[in-house]
C-alpha positions in Angstrom: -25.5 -25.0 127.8 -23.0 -24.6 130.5 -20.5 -21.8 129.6 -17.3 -20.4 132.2 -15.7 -16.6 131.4 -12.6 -15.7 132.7 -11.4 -12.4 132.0 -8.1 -10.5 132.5 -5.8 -12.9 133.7 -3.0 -10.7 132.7 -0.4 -13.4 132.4 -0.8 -14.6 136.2 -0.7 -18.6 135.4 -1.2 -19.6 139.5 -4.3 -17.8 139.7 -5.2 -19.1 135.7 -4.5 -23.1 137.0 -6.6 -21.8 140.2 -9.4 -20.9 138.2 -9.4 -23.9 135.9 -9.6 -26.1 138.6 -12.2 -24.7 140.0 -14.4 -24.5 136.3 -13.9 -28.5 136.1 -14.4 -29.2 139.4 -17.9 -26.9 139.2 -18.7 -27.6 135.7 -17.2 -29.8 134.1 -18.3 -29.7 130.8 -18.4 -26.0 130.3 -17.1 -24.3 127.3 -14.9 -21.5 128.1 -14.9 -17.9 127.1 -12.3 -15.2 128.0 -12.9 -11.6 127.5 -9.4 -10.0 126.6 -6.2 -9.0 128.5 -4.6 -12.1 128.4 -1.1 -11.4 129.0 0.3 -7.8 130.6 1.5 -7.1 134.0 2.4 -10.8 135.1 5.7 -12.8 134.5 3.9 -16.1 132.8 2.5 -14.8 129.3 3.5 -18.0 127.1 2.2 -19.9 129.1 -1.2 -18.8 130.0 -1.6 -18.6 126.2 -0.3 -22.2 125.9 -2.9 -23.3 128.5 -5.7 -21.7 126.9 -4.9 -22.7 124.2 -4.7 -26.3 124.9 -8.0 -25.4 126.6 -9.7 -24.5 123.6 -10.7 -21.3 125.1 -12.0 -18.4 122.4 -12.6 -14.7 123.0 -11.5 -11.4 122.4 -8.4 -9.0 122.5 -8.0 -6.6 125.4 -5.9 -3.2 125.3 -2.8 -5.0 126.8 -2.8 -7.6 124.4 -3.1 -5.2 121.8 0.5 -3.1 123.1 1.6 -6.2 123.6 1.3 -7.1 119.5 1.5 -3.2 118.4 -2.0 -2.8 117.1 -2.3 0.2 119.7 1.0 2.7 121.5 2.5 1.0 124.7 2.5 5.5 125.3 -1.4 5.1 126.0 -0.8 3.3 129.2 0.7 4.4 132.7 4.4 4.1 133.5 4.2 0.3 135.4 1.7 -1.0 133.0 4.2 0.0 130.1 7.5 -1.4 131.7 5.1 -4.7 131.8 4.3 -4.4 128.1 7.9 -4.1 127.3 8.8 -7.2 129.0 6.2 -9.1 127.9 6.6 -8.4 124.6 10.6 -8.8 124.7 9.5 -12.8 126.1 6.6 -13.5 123.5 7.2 -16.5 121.2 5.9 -16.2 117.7 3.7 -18.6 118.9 2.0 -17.0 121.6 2.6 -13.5 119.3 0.6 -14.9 116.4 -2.5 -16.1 118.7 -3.1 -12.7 120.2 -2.9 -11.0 116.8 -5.7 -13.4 115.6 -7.9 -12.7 118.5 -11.0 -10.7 117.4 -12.1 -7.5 119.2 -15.6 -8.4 119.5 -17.4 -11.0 118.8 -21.3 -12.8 119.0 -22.2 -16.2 120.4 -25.4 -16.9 120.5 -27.1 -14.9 123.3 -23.7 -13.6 124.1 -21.6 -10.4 123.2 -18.1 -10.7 124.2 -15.6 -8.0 124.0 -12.9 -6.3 126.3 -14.3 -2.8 127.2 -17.1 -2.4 125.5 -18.9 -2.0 122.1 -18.4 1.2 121.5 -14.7 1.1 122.9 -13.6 -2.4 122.7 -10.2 -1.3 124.1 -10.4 1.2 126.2 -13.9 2.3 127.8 -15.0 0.9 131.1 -19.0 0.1 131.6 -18.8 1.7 135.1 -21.8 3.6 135.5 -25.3 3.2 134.6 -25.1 5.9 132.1 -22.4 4.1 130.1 -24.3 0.8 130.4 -27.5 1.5 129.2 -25.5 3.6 126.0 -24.0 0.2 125.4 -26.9 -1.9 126.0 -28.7 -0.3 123.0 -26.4 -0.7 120.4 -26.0 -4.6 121.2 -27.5 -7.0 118.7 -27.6 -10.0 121.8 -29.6 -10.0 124.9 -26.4 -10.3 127.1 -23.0 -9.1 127.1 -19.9 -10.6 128.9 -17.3 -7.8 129.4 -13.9 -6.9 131.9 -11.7 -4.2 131.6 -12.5 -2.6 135.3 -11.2 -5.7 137.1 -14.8 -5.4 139.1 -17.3 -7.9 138.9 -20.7 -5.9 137.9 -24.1 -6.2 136.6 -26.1 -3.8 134.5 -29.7 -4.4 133.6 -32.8 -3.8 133.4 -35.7 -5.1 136.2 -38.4 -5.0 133.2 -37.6 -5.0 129.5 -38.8 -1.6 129.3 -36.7 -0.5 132.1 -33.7 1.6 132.3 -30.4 -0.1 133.3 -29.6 0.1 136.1 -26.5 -1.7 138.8 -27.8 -5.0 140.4 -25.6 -6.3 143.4 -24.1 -9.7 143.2 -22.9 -11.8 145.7 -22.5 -15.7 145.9 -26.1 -17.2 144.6 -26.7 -17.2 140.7 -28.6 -14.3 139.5 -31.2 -14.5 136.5 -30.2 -12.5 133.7 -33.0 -10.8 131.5 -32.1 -9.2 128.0 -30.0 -6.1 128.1 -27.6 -7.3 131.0 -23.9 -6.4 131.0 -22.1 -8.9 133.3 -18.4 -7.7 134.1 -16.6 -10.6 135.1 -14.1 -9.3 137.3 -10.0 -10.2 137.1 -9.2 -13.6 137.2 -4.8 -12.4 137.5 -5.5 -8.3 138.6 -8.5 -8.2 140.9 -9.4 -5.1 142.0 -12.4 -4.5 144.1 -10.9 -5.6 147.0 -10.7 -8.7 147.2 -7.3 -10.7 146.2 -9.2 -14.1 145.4 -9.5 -15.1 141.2 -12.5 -14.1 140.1 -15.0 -15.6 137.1 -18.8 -16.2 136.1 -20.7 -19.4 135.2 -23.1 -18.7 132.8 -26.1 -21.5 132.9 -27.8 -20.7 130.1 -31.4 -22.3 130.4 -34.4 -22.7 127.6 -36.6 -23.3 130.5 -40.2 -20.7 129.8 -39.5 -17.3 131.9 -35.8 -17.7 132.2 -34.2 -18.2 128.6 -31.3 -16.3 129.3 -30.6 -18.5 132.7 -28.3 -17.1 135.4 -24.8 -16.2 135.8 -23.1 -16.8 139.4 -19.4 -14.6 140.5 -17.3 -17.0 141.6 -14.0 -16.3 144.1 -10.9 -18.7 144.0 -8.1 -18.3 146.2 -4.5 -18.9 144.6 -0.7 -18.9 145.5 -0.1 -15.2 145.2 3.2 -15.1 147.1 4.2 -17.5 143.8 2.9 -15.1 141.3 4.7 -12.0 142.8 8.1 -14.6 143.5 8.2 -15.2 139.8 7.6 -11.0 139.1 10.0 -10.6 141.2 12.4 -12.6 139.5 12.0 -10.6 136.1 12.0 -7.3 138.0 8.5 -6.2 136.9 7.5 -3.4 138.9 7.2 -3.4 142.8 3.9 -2.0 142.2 2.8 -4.5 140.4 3.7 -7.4 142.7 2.4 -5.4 146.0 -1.2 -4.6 144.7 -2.0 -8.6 144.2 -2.2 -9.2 148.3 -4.5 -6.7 148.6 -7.1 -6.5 145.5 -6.3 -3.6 144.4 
């Protein structure tokens, strides 16, 4: 089983096409997963969800798409992230509306946990810290757990199954997962750790002895940023907003 999660695209539909075409040219058949915060601080909202959606693509509900659909205050978020809200929610359809009010906040498949934050939070806490991860890690009821939220790519988990949890670093090759991991999958539309490029995971799950769990490999996708902050621009979403795409941040 072959599975590509995408996280946070925040409405940014060049850097969503980006990473699409990148899934099929990689793997091909892959199902994909997305972990929340599909619309929010970008200028294309319908029409990521209209992708996806034509994508077949399942996952969870993130805290912007929550505002966006009033399950949570638009007052709980900062001043930029809030104008974006109101925008985006004065441009939903009632298609696009309906879709994100039927998106779970967590859910299992399989080996797999997916949810936005975390478990205990599934809108708002961010796994950033050991300490947080391993508090999560023992209330899952899967050996993994596919997360965002942070707009980092990260792993937590532990080197023996009686281990504590603890950060691995990633980089380019696929890493084996063992039970108890927490893979943040980084930002496909907001990246923040630096580095502007789309960011998702490949998860190739494997029932081979010694490695049930398989591997997941970070992959980076560049994208046509200038068009992304072009088409901000053009709804007057905050300068902020645009600016922070060139530089990861």
């Amino acid at each position: 089983m072959t599975v590509a999660v995408i996280s946070d695209i925040h409405a940014n539909l060049p850097a969503l096409r980006a990473v699409l075409a990148d899934i099929d040219a990689t793997a091909p058949n892959a199902t994909i997963w997305h972990t929340g915060d599909i619309v929010g601080y970008n200028a294309h909202p319908n029409e990521v969800i209209e992708l996806l959606h034509s994508r077949s693509v399942i996952g969870v509900m993130g805290n912007h798409d929550a505002a966006a659909v009033d399950v949570i205050d638009v007052l709980d978020f900062n001043s930029a992230a809030a104008a974006a809200i109101a925008w985006t929610k004065s441009v939903l359809t009632q298609a696009s509306r309906e879709w994100l009010e039927n998106l779970p906040r967590i859910v299992e498949l399989g080996d797999a946990t997916l949810v936005h934050g975390s478990p205990s939070d599934p809108f708002w806490e961010y796994i950033d810290s050991a300490q947080r991860a391993g508090a999560n890690a023992e209330t899952l009821k899967t050996p993994l757990l596919f997360h965002g939220h942070t707009h980092r790519p990260r792993l937590f988990a532990a080197s023996d199954p009686a281990g504590p949890v603890h950060a691995i670093p990633i980089n380019v090759a696929p890493i084996s997962l063992s039970k108890h991991a927490l893979i943040n999958v980084g930002s496909v539309g907001q990246p923040r750790d630096g580095d502007p490029r789309a960011c998702w995971v490949l998860w190739e799950h494997s029932d081979v002895e010694g490695s049930r769990l398989g591997s997941a490999t970070w992959r980076r996708v560049p994208y046509a940023i200038r068009e992304t902050q072009a088409a901000m621009r053009a709804v007057h979403l905050p300068e902020r907003l645009i600016e922070r795409l060139a530089h990861g941040e």
